[in-house]
Every structure is written in structure tokens, then in C-alpha cells.
N, C-alpha and C positions, 0 to 999 in steps of 0.2 A: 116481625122477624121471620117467620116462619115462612111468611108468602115470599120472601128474595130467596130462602132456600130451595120455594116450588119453582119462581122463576128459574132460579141455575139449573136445576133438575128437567124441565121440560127443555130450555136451549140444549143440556148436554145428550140429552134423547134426541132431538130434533135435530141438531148439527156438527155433534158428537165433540171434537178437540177443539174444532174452531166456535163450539157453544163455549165451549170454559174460555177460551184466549178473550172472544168478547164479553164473555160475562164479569174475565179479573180486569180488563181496559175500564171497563163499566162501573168495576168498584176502586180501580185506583181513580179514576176520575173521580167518583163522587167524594173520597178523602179529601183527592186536593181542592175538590170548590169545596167542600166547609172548611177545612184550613183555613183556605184564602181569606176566608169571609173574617175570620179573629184578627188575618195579621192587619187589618185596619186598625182596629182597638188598640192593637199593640204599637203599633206606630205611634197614636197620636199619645199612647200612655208616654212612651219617650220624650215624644214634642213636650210636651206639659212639664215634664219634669227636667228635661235639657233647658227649656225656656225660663222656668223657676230658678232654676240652678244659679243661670246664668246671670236674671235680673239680681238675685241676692248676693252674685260675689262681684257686679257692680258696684251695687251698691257700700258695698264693704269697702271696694278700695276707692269709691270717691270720697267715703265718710274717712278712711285713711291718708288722704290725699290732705288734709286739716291739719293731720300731725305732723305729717315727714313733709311737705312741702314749703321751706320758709318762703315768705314772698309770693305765696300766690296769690290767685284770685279769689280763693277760697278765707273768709277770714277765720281767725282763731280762734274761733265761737261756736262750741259744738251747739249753743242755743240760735246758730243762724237759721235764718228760713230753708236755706238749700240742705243743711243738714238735717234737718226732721225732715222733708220733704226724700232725701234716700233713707232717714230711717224707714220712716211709712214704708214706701218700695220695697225696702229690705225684707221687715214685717210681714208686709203679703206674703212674699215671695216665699218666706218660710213657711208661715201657713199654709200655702197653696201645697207646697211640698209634702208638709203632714197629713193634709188632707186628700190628698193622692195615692199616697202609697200604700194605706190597705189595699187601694183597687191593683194597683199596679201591681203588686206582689204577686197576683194570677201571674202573670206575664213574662214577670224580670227572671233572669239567671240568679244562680245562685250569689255568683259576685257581686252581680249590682243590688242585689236586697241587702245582702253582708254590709254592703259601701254604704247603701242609705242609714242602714240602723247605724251602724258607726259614726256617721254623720250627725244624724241625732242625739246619739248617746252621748259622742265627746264634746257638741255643742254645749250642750246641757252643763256638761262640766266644767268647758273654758267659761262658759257666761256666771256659774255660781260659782265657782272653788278656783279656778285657775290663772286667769286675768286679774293682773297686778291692777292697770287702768286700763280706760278705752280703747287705747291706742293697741295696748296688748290686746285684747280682746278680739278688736278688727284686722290685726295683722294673723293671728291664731287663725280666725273660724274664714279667714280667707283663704289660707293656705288649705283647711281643709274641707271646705266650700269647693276650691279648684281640684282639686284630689277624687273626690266626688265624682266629678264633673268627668273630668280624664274619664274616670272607669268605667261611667254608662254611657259616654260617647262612645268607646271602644267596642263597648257590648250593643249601642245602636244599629253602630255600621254592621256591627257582623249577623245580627238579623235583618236588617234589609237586605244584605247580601243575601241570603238566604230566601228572605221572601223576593228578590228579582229570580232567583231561580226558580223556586215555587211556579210563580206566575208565568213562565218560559215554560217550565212541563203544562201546567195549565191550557196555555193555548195551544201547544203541540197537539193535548189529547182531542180539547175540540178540534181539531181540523180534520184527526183522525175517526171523529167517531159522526 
């Protein structure tokens, strides 16, 4: 730390105002490339968890799709092959979610960590204490499955937003420096 304080100090003896102008270019630069360098992890934290999200509230309303739909194609047999086959899917999908979100929590807004714990929390609740049958069950945690979903897309977009902008000062500095 010491030697960026001698560098500032000999550019500002050496070139006096325009030593400081390039030495503050020099340290907002180096900010944003390590920035830059997180909002990867940050991104793909989202993808993991939009993609989780999304396989398990599939899965909810295909395994919903058993109850409410008479006549389909689906038959009436939560013991059919297609239905343990999006439980499984479902299953991951939660899992993957659990097991993501310590990491993710570095990362997330305050909202989307709120959203996911409540997520979990009232999961937990509808699957032991709340759901009268299946049916209740999958229409519940789908509804708050998609709820979810809603709120860290929103909170997605608006850090990619932000890291497109990021990335725009970014290369502006490199050109200038």
C-alpha cells in the first residue's frame, strides 16, 4: 500500500495536477477491472438460480397439470412414470436452489435473499402443516415458486443493467489510458 502512495507522490512532484488526474484515472480504472472481474460470479449466481427456479415451478405445474386437467394426457396416477419423473426434476431443482444460496447470498440484494429465505421458509410449511392434498400443495409452492422467480429476475435485470454500464466505463478508460 505504501508503494501506490510513493507512486502518487513522485507522479504529483513530477507532473504536478496532471500527476493526480492520471493517477485518480489509474485508480478508478483499476476499481472497475476488479469489479468487472465479480460481476461474472454474479451473473452466473442468477443463471443457477433463475434456471432452478424455473425447472421446479415446471415441474409443479406439470405434476398440477394431473389434477386440474380432466381428459388429458396425463393420467390420474400420481404413481405414473411422468409424474416421479418431474418429481425427480422438481427435487433437484430444490436442492440445487439450497445449495446455491449460501454462495449466492455474497451477491444477492437484499430483496432477493429476503425472497429466497421466504421461499424456503414457507415451503417448508406448505409441504408439513399447510397442504390439505397434493394438489394443494403443487398449486401453493407454485404460486410461490413463481413469486420468487418474479423478484430475482427483476433484481437480475437490474444488475446486468448496471454491469452493461460498468463494462462501457470500462472500455472508455482503456482507450483513454
Amino acid at each position: 500500500m505504501t508503494d501506490i502512495f510513493k507512486i502518487i507522490l513522485d507522479q504529483i512532484n513530477k507532473y504536478g495536477i496532471t500527476g493526480i488526474l492520471g493517477c485518480l484515472l489509474y485508480i478508478i480504472y483499476k476499481i472497475i477491472t476488479a469489479s468487472s472481474t465479480k460481476w461474472s460470479v454474479r451473473e452466473q449466481s442468477y443463471i443457477t438460480l433463475l434456471q432452478n427456479l424455473g425447472t421446479w415451478n415446471n415441474s409443479l405445474s406439470d405434476r398440477l397439470s394431473y389434477y386440474q386437467e380432466p381428459g388429458s394426457w396425463y393420467r390420474d396416477d400420481p404413481n405414473a412414470a411422468s409424474f416421479k419423473e418431474n418429481c425427480v426434476k422438481g427435487e433437484a431443482a430444490y436442492q440445487n436452489i439450497r445449495d446455491h444460496i449460501s454462495i449466492s447470498r455474497i451477491f444477492l440484494s437484499d430483496s432477493a435473499k429476503n425472497a429466497l429465505e421466504e421461499l424456503l421458509s414457507t415451503h417448508w410449511y406448505i409441504a408439513e402443516h399447510d397442504a390439505v392434498c397434493t394438489a394443494d400443495y403443487l398449486n401453493k409452492t407454485s404460486q410461490l415458486v413463481q413469486t420468487t422467480y418474479d423478484i430475482l429476475l427483476v433484481e437480475a435485470k437490474s444488475d446486468f443493467s448496471r454491469s452493461r454500464k460498468l463494462k462501457f466505463v470500462q472500455k472508455l478508460l482503456e482507450k483513454n489510458t
